[in-house]
C-alpha positions as CSV (number, residue, x, y, z in Angstrom):
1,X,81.6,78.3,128.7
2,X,83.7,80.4,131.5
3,X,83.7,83.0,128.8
4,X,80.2,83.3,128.0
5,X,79.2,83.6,131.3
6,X,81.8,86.2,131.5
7,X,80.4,88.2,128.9
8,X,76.6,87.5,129.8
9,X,77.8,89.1,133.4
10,X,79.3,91.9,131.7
11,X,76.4,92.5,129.5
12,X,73.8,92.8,132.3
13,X,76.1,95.7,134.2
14,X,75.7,97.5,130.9
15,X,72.3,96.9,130.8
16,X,71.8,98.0,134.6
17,X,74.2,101.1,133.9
18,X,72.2,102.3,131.0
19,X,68.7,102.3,133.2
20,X,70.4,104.2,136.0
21,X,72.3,106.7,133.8
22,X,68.7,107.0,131.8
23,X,67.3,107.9,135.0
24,X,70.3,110.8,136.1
25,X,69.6,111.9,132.7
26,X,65.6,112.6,132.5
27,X,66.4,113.8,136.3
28,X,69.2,116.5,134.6
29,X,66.6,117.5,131.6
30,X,64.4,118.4,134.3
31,X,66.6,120.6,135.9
32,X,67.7,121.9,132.4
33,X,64.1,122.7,131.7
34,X,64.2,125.4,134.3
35,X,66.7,127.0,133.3
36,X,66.5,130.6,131.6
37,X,67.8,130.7,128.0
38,X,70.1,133.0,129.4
39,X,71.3,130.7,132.0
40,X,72.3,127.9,128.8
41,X,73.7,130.3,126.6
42,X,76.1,131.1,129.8
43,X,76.9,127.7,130.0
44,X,78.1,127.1,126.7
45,X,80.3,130.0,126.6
46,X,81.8,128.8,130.0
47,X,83.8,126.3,128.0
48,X,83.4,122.5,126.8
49,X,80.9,120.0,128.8
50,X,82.7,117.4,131.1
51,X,82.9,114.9,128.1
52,X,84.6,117.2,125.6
53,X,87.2,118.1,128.6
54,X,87.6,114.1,129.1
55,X,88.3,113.8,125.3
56,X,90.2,116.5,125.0
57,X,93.0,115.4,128.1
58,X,92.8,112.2,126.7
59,X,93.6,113.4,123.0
60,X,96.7,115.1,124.8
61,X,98.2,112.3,126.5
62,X,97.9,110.0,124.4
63,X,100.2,112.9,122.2
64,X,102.6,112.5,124.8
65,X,103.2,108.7,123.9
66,X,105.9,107.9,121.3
67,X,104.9,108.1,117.4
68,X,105.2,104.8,117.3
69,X,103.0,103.5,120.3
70,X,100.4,101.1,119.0
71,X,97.8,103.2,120.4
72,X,98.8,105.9,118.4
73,X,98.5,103.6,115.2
74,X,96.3,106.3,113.3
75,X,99.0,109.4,113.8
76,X,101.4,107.0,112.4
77,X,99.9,105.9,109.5
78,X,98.4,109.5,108.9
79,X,101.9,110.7,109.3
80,X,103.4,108.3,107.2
81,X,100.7,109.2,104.6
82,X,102.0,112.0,104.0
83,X,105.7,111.6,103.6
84,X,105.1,108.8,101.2
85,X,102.5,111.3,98.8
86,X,105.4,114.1,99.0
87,X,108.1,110.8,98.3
88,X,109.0,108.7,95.5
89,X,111.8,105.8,95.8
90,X,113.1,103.6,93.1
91,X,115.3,101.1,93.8
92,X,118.6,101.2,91.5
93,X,121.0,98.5,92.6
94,X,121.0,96.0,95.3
95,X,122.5,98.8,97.4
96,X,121.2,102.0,96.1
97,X,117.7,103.6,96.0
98,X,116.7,106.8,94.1
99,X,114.9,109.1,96.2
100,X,112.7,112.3,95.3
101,X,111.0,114.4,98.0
102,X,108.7,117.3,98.1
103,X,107.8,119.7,101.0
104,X,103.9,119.5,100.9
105,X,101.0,120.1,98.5
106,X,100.3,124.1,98.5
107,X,103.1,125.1,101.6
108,X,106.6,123.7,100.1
109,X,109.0,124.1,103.1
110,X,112.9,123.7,103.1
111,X,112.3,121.8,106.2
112,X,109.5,119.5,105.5
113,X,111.5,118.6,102.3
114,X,114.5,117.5,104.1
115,X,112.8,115.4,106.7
116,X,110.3,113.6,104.4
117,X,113.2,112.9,102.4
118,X,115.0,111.7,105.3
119,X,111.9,109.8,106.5
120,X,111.6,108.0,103.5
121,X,115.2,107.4,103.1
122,X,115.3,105.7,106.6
123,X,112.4,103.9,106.0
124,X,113.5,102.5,102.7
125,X,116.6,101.4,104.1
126,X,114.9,99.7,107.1
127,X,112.4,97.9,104.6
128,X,115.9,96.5,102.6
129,X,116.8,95.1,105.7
130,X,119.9,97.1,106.1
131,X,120.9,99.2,109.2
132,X,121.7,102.5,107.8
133,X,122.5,104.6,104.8
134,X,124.7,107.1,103.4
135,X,123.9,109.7,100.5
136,X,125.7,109.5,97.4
137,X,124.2,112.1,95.5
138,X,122.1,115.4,96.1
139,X,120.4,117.7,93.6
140,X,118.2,121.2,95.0
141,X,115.6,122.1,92.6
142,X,113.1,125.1,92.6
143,X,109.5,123.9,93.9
144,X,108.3,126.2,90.9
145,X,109.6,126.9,87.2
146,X,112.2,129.7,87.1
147,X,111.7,132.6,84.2
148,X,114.3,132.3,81.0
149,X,117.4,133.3,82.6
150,X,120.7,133.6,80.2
151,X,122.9,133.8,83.0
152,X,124.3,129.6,83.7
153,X,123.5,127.8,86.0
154,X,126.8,126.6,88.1
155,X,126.1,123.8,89.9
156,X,128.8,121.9,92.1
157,X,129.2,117.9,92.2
158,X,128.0,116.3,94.9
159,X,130.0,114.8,97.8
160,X,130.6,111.2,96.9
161,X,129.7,110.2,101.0
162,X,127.4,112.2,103.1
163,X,127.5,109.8,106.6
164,X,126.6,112.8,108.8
165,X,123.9,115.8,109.5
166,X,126.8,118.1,109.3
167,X,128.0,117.2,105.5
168,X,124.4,117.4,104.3
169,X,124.2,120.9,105.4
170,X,127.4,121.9,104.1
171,X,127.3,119.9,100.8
172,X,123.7,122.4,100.6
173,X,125.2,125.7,101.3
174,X,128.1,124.8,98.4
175,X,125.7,123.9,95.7
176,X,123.1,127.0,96.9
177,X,126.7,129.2,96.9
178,X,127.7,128.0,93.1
179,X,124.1,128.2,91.2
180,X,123.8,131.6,93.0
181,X,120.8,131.1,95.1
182,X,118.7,128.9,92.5
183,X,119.2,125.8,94.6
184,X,116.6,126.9,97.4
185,X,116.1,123.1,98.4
186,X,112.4,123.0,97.8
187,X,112.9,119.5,96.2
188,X,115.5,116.9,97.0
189,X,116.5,114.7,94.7
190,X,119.1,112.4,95.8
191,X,120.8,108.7,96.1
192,X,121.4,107.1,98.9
193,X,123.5,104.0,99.4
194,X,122.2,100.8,102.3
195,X,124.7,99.7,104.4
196,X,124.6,97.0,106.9
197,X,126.6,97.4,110.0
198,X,129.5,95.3,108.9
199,X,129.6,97.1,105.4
200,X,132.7,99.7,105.9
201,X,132.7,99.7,109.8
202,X,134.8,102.8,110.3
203,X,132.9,105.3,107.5
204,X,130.4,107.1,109.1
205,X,126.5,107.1,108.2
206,X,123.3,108.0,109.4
207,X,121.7,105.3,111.4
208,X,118.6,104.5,109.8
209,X,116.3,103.6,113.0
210,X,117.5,106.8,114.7
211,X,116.5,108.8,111.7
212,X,112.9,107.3,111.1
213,X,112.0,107.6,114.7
214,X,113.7,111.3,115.9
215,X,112.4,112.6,112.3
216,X,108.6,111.3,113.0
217,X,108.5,112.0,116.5
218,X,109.7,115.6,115.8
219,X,107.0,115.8,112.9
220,X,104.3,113.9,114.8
221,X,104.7,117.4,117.4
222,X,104.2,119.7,114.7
């Protein structure tokens, strides 16, 4: 009952709001009615109205929040949208999970390939219930076909363990070094192995919560 009232209250200041800001705004159409044509076209190229300028400041701090705030809900899943289009993962074994990444749709980027697939790796390893990960397996491919070349294509193995930022980039420059360039990195396709925290203690991997949110706060500023 408390609550109706409450409402009903609340109801009747929007009600008495609405007559008084009708009021301001036949007052302000008046005004705007002697105004030269000159005078609105001036005020339109001054910049936005009040209430774009509110929505606007708004927009931008609610940018400053973190990625994952509630309130920024519709980033998130807009973000995450797009890493899981550009993403496949296929679970192999209780501990391992195939993952395949993409840059984007018509602007394939080194970059954007390696952090959706990071995103996605995290994220898969999160949903497993695990803590973090470790890569097991790379492969660079060309985001386009290549002509008929008859020169072969030397590729290296991949690192058995990849725990840290540093061995991914170095296990990439040794595969791009051996197939002569070919390996540009516009598509990853790799294996990654879950680890909980008590699963080899002292070997280093990449700690899956820090991943997911550095990697989507970084991408959400983009």
């Amino acid at each position: 009952m408390e609550l109706i009232k409450t409402n009903y209250w609340i109801m009747a200041g929007l009600l008495t709001a609405s007559v008084i800001l009708s009021g301001c705004a036949t007052h302000s159409s008046t005004k705007a009615k002697n105004l030269s044509p000159f005078a609105k076209i001036s005020q339109l190229i001054n910049g936005p109205s009040e209430t774009e300028t509110e929505e606007i400041r708004l927009k931008e701090d609610l940018q400053k929040l973190p990625i994952t705030d509630p309130r920024r809900q519709d980033d998130l899943n807009r973000l995450w949208y797009k890493v899981a289009e550009m993403t496949e993962a296929m679970p192999l074994s209780d501990n391992r999970i195939h993952i395949k990444s993409k840059g984007g749709i018509l602007f394939i980027t080194e970059q954007k390939t390696e952090h959706n697939f990071f995103i996605r790796a995290a994220a898969e390893t999160l949903r497993s219930g695990n803590d973090g990960f470790v890569i097991v397996h790379l492969d660079y491919y060309n985001a386009y076909p290549k002509p008929l070349s008859f020169v072969p294509q030397i590729q290296t193995s991949s690192r058995p363990w990849i725990g840290n930022y540093e061995d991914f980039r170095r296990n990439r420059s040794e595969q791009n070094m051996f197939s002569g360039g070919e390996g540009d990195g516009k598509r990853i396709d790799g294996v990654i192995m879950v680890l909980s925290d008590e699963t080899y203690p002292n070997r280093e991997r990449f700690s899956a919560e820090e991943i997911y949110l550095n990697y989507l706060t970084y991408r959400a500023r983009q």
